[in-house]
C-alpha positions in Angstrom: 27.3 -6.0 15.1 24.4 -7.5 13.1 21.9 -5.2 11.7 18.1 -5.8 11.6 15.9 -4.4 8.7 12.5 -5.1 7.8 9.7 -3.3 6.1 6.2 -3.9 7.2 3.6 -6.0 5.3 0.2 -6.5 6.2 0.8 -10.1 8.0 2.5 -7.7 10.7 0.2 -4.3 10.4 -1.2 -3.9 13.7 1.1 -5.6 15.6 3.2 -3.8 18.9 6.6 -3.3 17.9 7.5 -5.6 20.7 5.7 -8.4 20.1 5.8 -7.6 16.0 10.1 -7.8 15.9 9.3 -10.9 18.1 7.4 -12.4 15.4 9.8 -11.1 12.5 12.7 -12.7 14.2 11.1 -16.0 14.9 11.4 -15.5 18.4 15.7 -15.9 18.4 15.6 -12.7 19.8 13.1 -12.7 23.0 10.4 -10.2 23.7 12.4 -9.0 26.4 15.5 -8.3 24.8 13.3 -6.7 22.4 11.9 -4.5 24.9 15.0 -3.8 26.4 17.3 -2.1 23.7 13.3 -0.6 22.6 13.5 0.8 25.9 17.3 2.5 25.5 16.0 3.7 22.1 18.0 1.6 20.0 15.1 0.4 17.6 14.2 3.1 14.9 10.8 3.1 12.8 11.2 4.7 9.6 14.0 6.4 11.3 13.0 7.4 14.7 12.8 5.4 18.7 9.4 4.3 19.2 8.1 2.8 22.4 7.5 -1.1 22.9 3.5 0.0 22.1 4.1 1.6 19.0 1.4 -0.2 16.3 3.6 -1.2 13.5 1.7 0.4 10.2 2.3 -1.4 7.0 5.6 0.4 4.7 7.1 1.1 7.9 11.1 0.6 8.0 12.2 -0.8 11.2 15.9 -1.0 11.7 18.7 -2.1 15.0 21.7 -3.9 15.7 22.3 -6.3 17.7 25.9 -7.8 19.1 27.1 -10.8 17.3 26.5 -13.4 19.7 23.2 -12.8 20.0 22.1 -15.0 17.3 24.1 -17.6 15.1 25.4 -17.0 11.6 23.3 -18.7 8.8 25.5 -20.6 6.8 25.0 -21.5 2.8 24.7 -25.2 1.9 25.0 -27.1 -1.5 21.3 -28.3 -1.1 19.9 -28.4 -5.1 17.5 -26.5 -5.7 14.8 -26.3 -8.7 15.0 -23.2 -10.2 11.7 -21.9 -12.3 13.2 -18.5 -13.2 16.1 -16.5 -12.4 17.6 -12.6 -13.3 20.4 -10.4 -11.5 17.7 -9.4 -9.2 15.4 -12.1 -8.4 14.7 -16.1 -8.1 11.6 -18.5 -8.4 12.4 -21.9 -6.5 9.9 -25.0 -6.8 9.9 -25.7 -3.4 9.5 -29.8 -2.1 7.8 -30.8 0.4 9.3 -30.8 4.3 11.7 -28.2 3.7 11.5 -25.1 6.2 11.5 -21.7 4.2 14.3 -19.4 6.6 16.1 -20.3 9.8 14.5 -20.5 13.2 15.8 -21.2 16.4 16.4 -25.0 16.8 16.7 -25.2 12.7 19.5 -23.1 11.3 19.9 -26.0 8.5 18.9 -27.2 5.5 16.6 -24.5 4.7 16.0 -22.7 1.6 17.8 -19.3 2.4 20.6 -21.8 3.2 20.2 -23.4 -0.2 20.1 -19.6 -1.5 22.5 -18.5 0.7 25.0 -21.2 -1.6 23.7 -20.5 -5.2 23.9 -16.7 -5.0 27.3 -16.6 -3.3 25.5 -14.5 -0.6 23.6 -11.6 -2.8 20.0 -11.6 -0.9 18.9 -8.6 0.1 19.1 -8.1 3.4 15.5 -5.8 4.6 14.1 -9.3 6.0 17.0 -9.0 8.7 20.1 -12.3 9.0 17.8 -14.6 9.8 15.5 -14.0 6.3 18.0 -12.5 3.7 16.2 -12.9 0.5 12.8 -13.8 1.3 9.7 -11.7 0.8 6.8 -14.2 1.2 7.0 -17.9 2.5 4.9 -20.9 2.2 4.7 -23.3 5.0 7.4 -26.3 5.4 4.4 -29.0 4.1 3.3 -26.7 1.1 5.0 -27.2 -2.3 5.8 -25.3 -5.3 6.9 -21.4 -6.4 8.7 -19.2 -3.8 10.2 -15.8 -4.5 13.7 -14.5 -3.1 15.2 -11.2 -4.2 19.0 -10.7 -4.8 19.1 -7.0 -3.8 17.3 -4.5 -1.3 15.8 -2.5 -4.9 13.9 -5.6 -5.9 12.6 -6.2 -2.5 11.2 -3.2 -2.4 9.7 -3.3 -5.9 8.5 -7.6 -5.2 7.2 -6.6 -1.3 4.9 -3.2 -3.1 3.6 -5.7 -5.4 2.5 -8.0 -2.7 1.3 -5.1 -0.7 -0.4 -4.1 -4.1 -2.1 -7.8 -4.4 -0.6 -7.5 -8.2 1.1 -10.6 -8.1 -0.3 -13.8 -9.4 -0.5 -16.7 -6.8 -2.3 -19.6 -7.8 -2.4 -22.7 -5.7 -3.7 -26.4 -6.0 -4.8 -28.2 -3.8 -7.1 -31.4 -3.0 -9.9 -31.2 -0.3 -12.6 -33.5 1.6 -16.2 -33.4 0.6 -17.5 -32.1 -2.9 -17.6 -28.6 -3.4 -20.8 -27.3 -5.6 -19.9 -24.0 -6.7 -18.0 -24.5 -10.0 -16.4 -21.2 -8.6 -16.8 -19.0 -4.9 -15.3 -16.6 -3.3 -14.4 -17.1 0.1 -13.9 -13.5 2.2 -13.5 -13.5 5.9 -11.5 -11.9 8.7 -8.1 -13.9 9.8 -7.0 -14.0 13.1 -4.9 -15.7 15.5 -7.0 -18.0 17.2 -7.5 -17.0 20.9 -7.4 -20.6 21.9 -3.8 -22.0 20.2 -1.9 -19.0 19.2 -0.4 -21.4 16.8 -3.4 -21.9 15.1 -4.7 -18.8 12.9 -8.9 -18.6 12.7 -11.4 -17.1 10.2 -13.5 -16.7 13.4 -11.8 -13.4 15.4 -14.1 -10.3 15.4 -10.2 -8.3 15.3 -8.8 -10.4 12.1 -7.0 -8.9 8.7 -9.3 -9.0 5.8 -8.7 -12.3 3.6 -9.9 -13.0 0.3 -9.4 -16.3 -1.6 -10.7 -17.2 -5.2 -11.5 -21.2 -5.6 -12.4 -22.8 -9.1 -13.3 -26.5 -9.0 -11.2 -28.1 -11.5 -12.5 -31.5 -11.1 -14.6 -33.9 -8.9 -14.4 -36.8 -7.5 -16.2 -38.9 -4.8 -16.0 -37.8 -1.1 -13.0 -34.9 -2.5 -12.9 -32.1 -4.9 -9.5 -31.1 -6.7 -9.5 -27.1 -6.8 -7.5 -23.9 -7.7 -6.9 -21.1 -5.3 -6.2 -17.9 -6.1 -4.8 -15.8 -3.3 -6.3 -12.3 -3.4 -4.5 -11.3 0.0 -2.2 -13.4 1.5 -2.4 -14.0 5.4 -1.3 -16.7 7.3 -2.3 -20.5 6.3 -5.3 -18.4 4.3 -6.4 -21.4 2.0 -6.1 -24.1 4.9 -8.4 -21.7 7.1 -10.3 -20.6 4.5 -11.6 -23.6 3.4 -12.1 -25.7 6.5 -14.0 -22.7 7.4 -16.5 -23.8 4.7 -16.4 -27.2 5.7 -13.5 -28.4 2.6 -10.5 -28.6 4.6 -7.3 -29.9 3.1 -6.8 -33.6 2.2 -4.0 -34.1 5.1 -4.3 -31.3 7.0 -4.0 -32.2 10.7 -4.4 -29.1 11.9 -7.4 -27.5 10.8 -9.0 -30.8 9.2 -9.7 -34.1 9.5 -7.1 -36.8 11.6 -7.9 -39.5 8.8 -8.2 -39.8 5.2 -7.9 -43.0 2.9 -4.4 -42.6 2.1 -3.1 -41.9 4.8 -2.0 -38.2 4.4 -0.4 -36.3 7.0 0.3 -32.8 5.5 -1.6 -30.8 3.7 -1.9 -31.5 0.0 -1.2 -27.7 -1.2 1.0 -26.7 -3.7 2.0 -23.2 -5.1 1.2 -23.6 -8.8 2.0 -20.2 -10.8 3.6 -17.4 -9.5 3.5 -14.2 -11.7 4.8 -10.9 -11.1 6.4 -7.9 -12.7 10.2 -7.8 -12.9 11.9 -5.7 -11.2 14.6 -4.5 -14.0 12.6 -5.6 -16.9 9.6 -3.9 -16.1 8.0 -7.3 -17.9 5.4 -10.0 -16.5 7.0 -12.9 -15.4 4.9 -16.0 -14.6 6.5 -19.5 -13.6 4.4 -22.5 -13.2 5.9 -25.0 -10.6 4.9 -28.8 -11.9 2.5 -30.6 -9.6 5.2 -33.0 -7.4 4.9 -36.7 -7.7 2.6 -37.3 -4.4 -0.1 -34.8 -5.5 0.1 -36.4 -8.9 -0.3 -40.1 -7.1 -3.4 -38.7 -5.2 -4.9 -37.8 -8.1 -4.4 -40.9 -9.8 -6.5 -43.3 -7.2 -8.8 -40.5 -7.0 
């Protein structure tokens, strides 16, 4: 048997159970399996069956097991990786661009938690379920820079709180279209999924998660602004939505910007500058900067 644990953030607060654990798992287990063994009571929330419609609350535990052919084992793999920081309890990774964060159906390889996976000789915790061991926040495939994985179920607890908290320090980079004005704003909205391409999120739903990014201009250029983000909650593609919601959307950014750009950028030019956080055995601040990589640095150059 393979046993599922997760505790709730705030990406997933709100959500059905169903549909939440569908979202959790990446979809390798299907909503109707899902519903099924949720149905025979075999899915307990901080220790008790709940029904398919339960609204997941964030801090809740969610825990079942599953037979082991229900979903393939993830296996470790030498891939280097740049480590920032590391303890007996956690790791900071600069991670490069095009590489996936955790497993998903169709990609079981040459992830990070693989790359983890091989480095710690298997000590992740495990609350994130098989498919996640380790990781307590992710940045998307495209986006570079500073990720966090814990080594143990006591520093995920301690690293998710602090999330939950919005005490940890994320600061990002990134390069957008137009100039911005405002040598500093604040950008708050709702963030949603986007009624018309689920696989879009939108800073224009009326039943979204509260979202708060900091920007500073750090310099300007013609027709693009280079800027620092600095995540105040931490929702799904926040600083891509965020700013194409005030009309700055990422230099490369396909999905919620514009198809061209003069060089020819087709991912968005984000990167996940300084990570700081308390440590979970220390009791210290810890803050990693992750060096801007060699394309953001070219960018900036012609700029």
């Amino acid at each position: 048997m393979k046993r599922y644990d997760f505790s709730i953030d705030e990406l997933y607060e709100g959500e059905r159970l169903d549909k939440g654990l569908t979202l959790l798992t990446e979809e390798a287990l299907s909503r109707s399996f899902l519903q099924k063994i949720i149905k025979d009571k075999e899915v307990y929330v901080n220790g008790k069956p709940q029904k398919a419609s339960y609204i997941l609350k964030s801090g809740d535990e969610v825990c079942f097991e599953t037979a082991d052919s229900v979903i393939p084992d993830i296996l470790p793999e030498d891939i280097p990786l740049d480590i920032l920081y590391e303890d007996s309890d956690v790791i900071v990774v600069n991670k490069p661009k095009n590489m996936v964060v955790h497993p998903a159906p169709g990609h079981l390889s040459g992830t990070l938690v693989n790359a983890l996976l091989y480095h710690c000789s298997g000590s992740l915790s495990g609350i994130n379920g098989v498919l996640r061991p380790g990781i307590v926040h992710r940045i998307d495939k495209d986006t570079t820079g500073s990720v966090i994985a814990c080594k143990n179920d006591n520093a995920h607890r301690c690293i998710a709180q602090q999330l939950k908290d919005h005490s940890i320090t994320r600061r990002y980079r990134a390069i957008v279209h137009g100039v911005v004005k405002e040598d500093e704003r604040t950008i708050e909205t709702l963030i949603g999924r986007d009624p018309k391409d689920r696989k879009k999120m939108s800073a224009r739903v009326p039943d979204g998660k509260r979202a708060v990014t900091h920007i500073k201009v750090l310099e300007r250029f013609k027709d693009y602004t280079y800027i620092e983000c600095r995540l105040e909650t931490g929702r799904t593609h926040q600083i891509r939505v965020h700013m194409a919601h005030i009309g700055h959307p990422l230099l490369g950014d396909l999905v919620y910007g514009k198809n061209k750009n003069r060089f020819g950028a087709d991912t968005q030019c984000l990167h996940a500058y300084i990570l700081g956080f308390i440590s979970p055995s220390l009791g210290e601040y810890i803050e990693t900067v992750a060096p801007l990589p060699q394309y953001f640095k070219d960018y900036l150059e012609k700029l």
